[in-house]
N, C-alpha and C positions, 0 to 999 in steps of 0.2 A: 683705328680701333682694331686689336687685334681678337681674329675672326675664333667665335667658341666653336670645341668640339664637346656632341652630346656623348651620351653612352650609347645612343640609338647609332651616329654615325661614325660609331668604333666598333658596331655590327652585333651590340645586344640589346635586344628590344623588349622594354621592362614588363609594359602593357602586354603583348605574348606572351611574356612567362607567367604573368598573375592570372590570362584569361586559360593557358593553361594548367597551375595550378589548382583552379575553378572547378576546371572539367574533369580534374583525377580525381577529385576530393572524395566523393563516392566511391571510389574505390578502395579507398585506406580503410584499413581496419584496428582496431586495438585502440586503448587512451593514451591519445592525442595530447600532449601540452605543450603544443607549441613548437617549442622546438625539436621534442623527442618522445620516443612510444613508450609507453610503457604495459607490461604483461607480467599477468602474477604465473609464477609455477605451481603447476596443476596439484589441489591438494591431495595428501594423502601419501605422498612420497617419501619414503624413510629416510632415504640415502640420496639426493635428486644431483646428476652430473652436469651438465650444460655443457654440452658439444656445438659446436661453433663450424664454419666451411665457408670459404667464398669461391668464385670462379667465374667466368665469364663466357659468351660463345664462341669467341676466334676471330678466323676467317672467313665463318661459314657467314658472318655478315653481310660481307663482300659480297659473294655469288648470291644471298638471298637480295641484298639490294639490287642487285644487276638484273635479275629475273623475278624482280617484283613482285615478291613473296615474302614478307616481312613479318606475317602475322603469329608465325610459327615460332619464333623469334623467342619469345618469353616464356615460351613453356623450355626453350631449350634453356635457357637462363636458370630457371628455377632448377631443374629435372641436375644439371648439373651439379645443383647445390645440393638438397635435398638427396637425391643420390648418397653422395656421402655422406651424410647424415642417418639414410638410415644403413647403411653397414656397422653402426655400432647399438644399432637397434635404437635408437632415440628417436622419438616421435617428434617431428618438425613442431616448431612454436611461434615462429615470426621469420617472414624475409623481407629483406629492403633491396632496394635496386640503386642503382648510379648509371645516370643515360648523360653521355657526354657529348655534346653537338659543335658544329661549327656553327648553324644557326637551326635556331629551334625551328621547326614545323610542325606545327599544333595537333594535325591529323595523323600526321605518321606517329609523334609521341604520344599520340592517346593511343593507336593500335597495338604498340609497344607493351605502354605501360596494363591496359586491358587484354591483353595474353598473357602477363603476367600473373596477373591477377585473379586469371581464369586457372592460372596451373596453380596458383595457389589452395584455391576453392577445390580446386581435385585434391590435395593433399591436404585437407586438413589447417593448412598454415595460415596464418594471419599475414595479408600485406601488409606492414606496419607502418612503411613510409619509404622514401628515399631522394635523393637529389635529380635533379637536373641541371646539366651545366654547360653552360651555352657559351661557347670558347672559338671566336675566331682566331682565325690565324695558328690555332695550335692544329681543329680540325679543318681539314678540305670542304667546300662547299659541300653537303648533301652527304655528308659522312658523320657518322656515330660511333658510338662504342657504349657496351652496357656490361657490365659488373652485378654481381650479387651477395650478397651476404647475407647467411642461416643460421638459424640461432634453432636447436633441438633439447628435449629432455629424455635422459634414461635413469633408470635404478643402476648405481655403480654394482650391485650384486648383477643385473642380469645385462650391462653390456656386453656385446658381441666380438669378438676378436681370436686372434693369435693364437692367445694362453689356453683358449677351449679348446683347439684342435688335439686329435689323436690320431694316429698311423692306421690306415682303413676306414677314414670316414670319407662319405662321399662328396663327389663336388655334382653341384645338380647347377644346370646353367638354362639362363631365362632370356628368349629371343630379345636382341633390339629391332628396334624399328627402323634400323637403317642405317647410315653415317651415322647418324647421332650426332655430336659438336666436335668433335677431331678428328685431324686428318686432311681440312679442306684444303690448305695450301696445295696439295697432291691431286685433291679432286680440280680444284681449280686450274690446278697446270694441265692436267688430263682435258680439262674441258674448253681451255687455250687452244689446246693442241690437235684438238678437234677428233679425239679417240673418245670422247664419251660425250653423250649428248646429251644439252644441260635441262635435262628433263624434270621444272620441280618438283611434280609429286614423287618423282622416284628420289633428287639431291636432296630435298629440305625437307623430308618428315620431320616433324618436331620430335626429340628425344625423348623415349619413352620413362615415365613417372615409375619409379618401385616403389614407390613407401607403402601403398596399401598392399601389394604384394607381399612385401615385408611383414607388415602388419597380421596380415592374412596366415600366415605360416604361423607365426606366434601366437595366435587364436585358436590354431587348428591342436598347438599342442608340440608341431613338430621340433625336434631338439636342433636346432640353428645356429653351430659353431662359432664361422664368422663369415662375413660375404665380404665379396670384391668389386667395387663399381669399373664396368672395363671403360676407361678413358682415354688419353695419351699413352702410347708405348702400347697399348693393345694387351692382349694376354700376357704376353710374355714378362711384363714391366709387372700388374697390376695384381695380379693373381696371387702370385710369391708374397704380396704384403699381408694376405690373408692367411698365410701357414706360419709356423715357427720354423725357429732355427733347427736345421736338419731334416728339414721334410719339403717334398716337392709336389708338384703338381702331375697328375700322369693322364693325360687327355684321350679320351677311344678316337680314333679316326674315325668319318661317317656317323659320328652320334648327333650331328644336328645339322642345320643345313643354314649358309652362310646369310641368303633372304637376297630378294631383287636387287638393292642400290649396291652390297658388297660385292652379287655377285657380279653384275655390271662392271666394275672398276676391276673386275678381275678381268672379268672377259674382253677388256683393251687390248690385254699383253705384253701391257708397259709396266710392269708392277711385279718384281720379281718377287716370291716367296717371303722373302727374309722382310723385303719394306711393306709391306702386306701384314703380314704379325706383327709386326712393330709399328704401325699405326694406326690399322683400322682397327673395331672390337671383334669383326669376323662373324658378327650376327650374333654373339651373345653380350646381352648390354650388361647383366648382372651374374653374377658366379652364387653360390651358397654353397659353406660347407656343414651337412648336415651331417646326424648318426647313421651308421648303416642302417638298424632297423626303421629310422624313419623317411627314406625313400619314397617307399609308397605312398605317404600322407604327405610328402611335399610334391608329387606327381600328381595328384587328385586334388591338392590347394591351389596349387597354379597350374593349368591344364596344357597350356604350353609350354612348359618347362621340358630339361630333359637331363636324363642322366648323363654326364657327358665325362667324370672321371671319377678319379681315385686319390687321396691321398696316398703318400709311403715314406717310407725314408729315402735320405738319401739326398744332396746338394742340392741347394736353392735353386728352385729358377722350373721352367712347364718342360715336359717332355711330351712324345706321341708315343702311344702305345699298348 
């Protein structure tokens, strides 16, 4: 008789994924039909956009699995999505995750999926739902990967962008909390290499959330051109996407101060200049470009914020100066 193979001894195990479907269930928020969420847009909206984002954490996986700190994990997840999101001034509505496993582990996927869930509740957002996909032989024993997808609403009159900018409005910039989610391949070679020490409260701060910040400045009143989530590429890449055509960015030197984990990775001395701006965010995790006259009320809205440039004219791309 030729010998059966299960689905259990092809290395997915059905019973795990229902007992852990079980234990998310309280975490899902929105209606629920089964196979998909659904969410009405908020009434009263004249014009309503739906701005959309996905993104995932990286590398920083790796070094968080390695140093068994996982939990920070999902607010990094969200915070990247949502982030972008709100630079066009849309108020988050719904995020879904995708946790891909070589084999599921019930404990570690519920820590996962409840940091998620927790960043969600800080912003506002609905966890709506999302997969789990438990895939031997594609992943490594004890290895994951998690994706995100945000779903936001703004008034197409008061999206945030490009087209508002004008020549002397200020760029006011808000501390990150650290690495934040890019870059790690570089921290991870660094901490290989035995030049930075793999300290996680200083590597794996969880990325820090803007939306209520965001939110917070549009409350106050203040006039909020467009903002910049600093991400891959650091300033230099990220900045520019928030000016128009023919106008640059002009940054003060010493307007704010780079924060413990950047300045770490500087203090190696493996890390020339040039790949330093071009990967890390340099301790500012979000950029705004406001009016001149309203500095002062985005200084007193977010108390750690800092004036840190200038628009002008003048070829694309950040200068010092």
């Amino acid at each position: 008789m030729t010998e059966r193979i299960s689905y259990r001894d092809a290395g997915v195990d059905l019973e795990v994924a229902a007992r852990h479907t079980a234990t998310i269930s309280s975490m899902i928020a929105g209606g629920q039909t089964g196979f998909a969420a659904a969410h009405a847009i908020p009434p009263g909206m004249r014009e309503p956009m739906l701005v959309t984002c996905t993104d995932g954490v990286g590398t920083k996986l790796l070094l968080a699995q390695g140093l068994g700190r996982i939990e920070g994990l999902g607010q990094d997840l969200v915070a990247m999505c949502v982030n972008d999101l709100a630079c066009t001034g849309a108020t988050p509505l719904v995020f879904l995750d995708y946790l891909a496993v070589g084999r599921l582990d019930p404990a570690e996927a519920a820590t996962l999926v409840r940091s998620i869930a927790d960043a969600c509740e800080a912003v506002g957002c609905a966890l709506a739902g999302g997969e789990t996909a438990e895939m031997p032989g594609l992943y490594a024993p004890g290895h994951f990967d998690l994706a995100g997808f945000a779903c936001g609403v703004v008034e197409r009159s008061e999206m945030l962008g490009a087209h508002r900018v004008a020549e002397g409005d200020a760029i006011v910039g808000i501390p990150s909390s650290g690495v934040h989610s890019n870059g790690y391949s570089l921290v991870r070679a660094l901490v290989d290499a035995g030049a930075l020490a793999p300290d996680p409260d200083l590597l794996l701060a969880p990325t820090r959330l803007y939306v209520r910040e965001m939110q917070a400045l549009a409350a106050a009143g203040v006039a909020v051109r467009s903002a910049a989530h600093i991400t891959g590429g650091g300033l230099p890449e990220n900045l520019p996407r928030a000016l128009p055509e023919g106008m640059r960015a002009v940054l003060t030197p010493g307007s704010w101060e780079p924060g413990p984990a950047i300045t770490a990775v500087l203090a190696t001395g493996r890390v020339s200049d040039e790949d330093a701006w071009n990967t890390f965010n340099m301790g500012l995790g979000m950029c705004v470009v406001v009016a001149p006259g309203d500095v002062d009320a985005a200084l007193a809205t977010v108390t750690d914020a800092r004036l840190v440039g200038r628009v002008e004219a003048g070829p694309a791309g950040v200068v010092h100066g």
